[in-house]
N, C-alpha and C positions, 0 to 999 in steps of 0.2 A: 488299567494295565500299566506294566513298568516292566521295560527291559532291565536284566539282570546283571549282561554280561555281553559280549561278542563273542557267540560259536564258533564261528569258523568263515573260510574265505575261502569260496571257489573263482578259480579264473581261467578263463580257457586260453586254449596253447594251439599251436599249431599240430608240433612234434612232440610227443610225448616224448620219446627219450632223448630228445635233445633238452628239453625242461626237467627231467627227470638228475639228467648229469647237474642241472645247475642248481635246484633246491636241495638237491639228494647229496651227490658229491661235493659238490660246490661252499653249499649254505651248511651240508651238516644235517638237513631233515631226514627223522628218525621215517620211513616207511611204516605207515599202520599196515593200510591192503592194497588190491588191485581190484578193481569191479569184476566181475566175469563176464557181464553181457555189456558194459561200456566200455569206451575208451576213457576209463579214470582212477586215479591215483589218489590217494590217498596220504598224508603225513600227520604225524602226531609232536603235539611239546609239550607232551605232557596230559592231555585230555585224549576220548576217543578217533577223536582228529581236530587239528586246528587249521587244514589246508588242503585245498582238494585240486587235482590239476583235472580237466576235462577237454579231452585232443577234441579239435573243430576240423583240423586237416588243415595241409599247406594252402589250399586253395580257400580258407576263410577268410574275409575282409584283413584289410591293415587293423593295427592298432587307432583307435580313437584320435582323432586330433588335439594334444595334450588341451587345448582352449575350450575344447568342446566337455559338456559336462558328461559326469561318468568315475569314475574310480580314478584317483590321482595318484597314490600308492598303498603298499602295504608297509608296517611299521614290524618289523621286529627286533625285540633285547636281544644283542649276547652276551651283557655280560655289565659291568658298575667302573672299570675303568680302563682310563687311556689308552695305557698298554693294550690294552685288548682292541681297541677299536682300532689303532698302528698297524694288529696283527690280523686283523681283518682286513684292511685294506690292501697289506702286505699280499696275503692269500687270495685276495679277487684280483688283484693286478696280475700276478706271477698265473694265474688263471685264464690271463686274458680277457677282462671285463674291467671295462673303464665305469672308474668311480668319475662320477663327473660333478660331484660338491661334496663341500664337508662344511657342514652348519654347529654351531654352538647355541642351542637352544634351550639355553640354561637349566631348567628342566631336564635337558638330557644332550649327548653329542651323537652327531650324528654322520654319516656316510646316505649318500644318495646315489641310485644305480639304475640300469634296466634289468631287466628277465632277460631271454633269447627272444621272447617276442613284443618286446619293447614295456613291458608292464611295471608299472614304478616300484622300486624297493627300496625302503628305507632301513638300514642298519643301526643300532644305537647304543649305546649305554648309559646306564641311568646316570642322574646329575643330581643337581638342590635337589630339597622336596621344598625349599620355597613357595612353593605352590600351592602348599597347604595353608599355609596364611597369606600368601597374594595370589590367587588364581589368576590374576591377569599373566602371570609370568609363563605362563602356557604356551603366551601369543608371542614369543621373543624368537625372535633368530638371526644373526652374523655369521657371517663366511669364516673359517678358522680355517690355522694351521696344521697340523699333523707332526 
């Protein structure tokens, strides 16, 4: 066996529409569907869905303790330069959602964030493709500017 590819990403949420405004509104995710017998959402970028929210209710545990092993974030592109990631950052702040790093990991640039229920997201756009002839350059990252 060999994986192909990464399907998609489910993570549960407390409040569905308060996750809904921040993937949905927020981030820009396109709505595939709604379940009918769950509490789950669906989004698409481009495949049948690339992200799934599923409500656990206010009353589900905290988020993991970032040390404790488990999902550290989710990664997505918007988009190949600067400008764009400025205006990303621009749109989650004037949002009210603290970006709280901004890495240069040559490979790609990045923005670091939470969900509403603390889940890690990582924002990015693409960089080198240096990569293709030193994969180690995968493993680089420094704090930067904006």
């Amino acid at each position: 066996m060999k994986v192909k590819e990464l399907g998609h990403a489910v993570i549960k949420v407390k409040n569905m529409e308060r996750s809904e405004a921040f993937y949905g509104d927020i981030l820009g995710m396109k709505l595939a569907a709604r379940h009918e017998q769950m509490p789950m959402t669906f989004y698409t970028l481009g495949n049948h869905h690339d992200l799934a929210l599923l409500e656990v209710g206010e009353d589900g545990p905290e988020t993991a303790d970032p040390k404790a092993p488990g999902l550290y974030h989710l990664a997505f592109c918007i988009g190949d330069t600067l400008d764009e990631l400025r205006d990303a950052r621009d749109e989650l702040e004037a949002a009210g959602v603290k970006v709280f790093a901004t890495i240069d990991h040559v490979v790609s640039k990045s923005l670091y964030l939470n969900d509403p229920d603390g889940n890690g997201v990582e924002l990015y756009v693409d960089g080198s493709d240096v990569w293709k002839t030193d994969p180690q350059q995968v493993a680089q990252g420094e704090p930067m500017r904006l």
